[in-house]
C-alpha positions in Angstrom: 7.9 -52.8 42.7 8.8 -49.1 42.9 6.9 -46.1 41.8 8.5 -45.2 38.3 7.9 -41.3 39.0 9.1 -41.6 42.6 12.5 -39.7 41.2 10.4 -37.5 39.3 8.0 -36.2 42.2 11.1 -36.1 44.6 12.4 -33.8 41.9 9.6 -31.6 41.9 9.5 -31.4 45.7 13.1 -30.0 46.2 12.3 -27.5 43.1 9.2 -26.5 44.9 11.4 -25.6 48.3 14.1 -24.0 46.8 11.7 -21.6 44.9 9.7 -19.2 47.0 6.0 -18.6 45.6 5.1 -15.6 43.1 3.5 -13.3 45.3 0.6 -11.3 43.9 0.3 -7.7 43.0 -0.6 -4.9 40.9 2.1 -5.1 38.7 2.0 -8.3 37.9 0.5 -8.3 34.5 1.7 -5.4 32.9 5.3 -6.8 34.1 4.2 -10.1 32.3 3.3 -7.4 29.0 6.5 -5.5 29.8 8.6 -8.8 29.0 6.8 -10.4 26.1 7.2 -6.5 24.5 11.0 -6.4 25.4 11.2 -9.9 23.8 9.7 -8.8 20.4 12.5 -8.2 17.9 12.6 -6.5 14.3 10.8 -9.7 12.5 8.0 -9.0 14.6 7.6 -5.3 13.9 8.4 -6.5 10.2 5.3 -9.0 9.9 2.9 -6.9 12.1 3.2 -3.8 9.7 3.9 -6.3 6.5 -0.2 -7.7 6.9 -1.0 -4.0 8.1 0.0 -3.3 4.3 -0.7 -6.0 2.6 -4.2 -5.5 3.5 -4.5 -1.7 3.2 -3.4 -2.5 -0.9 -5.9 -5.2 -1.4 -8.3 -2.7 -0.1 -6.9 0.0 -2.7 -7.4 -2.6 -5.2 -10.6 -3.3 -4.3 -11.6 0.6 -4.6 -10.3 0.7 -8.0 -11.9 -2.1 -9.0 -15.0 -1.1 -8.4 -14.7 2.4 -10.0 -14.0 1.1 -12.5 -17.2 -0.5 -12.5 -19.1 2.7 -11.6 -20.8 4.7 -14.6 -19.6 7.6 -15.2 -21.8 11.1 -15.2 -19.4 12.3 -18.5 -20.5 12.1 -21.5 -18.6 8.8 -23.4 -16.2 10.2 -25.4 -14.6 8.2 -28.8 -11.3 8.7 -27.7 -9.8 5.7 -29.3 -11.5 6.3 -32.8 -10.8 10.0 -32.8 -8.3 11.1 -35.4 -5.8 14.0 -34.6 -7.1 16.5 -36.1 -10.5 15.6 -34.5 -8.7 15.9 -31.2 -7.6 19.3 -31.8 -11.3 20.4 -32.9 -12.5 18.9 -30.1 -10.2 20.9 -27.4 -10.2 24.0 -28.2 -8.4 26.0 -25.4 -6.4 29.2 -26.0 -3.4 27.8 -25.6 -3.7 24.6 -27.8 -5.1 26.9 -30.6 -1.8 29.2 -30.3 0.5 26.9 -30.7 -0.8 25.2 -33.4 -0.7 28.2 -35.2 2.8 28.8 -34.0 4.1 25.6 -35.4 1.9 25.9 -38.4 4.2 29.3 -39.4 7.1 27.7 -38.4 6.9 24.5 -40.9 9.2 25.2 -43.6 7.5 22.9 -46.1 3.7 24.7 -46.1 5.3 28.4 -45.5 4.6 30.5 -48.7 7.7 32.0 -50.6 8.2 34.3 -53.0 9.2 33.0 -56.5 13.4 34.0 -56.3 14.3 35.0 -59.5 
């Protein structure tokens, strides 16, 4: 009975004398680095800065979150139950106390006329 790998290692014996053996040197592993970069296409790049993102928004998230959660040194205002008019009491600026009393004069319906006889 033959040996049923006899082909195979005869195989592997001419392969072995018709390549010479890697010779070792400095180079050899950033040569190795050099290839596997060179090899790396645009999908690559695409899913290395995709998780790079990904990550960086679930962080964000994560910071909102928990502001959210933080108490808050303001005073807590009734914003939702305040009227208009309470709003406008409440901020009184300058400039928001101007123009209300510009648009005040220009309303037609509350301006004061003379009876025209």
């Amino acid at each position: 009975m033959t040996d049923p790998f006899r082909r195979l290692n005869d195989l592997w014996a001419r392969y072995a004398d018709a390549c010479e053996p890697p010779q070792p040197s400095a180079d050899f592993m950033p040569g190795v680095w050099r290839k596997i970069e060179a090899r790396r296409g645009f999908l690559y790049h695409l899913k290395f800065y995709s998780r790079r993102l990904a990550a960086t928004a679930a962080a964000f998230s994560l910071f909102l979150i928990a502001l959210h959660y933080v108490p808050s040194s303001a005073p807590p205002r009734d914003v939702y139950s305040m009227t208009y008019m309470d709003t406008l009491e409440a901020d009184s600026s300058p400039e928001v106390m101007a123009y209300a009393v510009s648009s005040s004069s220009l309303d037609p319906f509350n301006a004061q006329q003379g009876d025209s006889r």
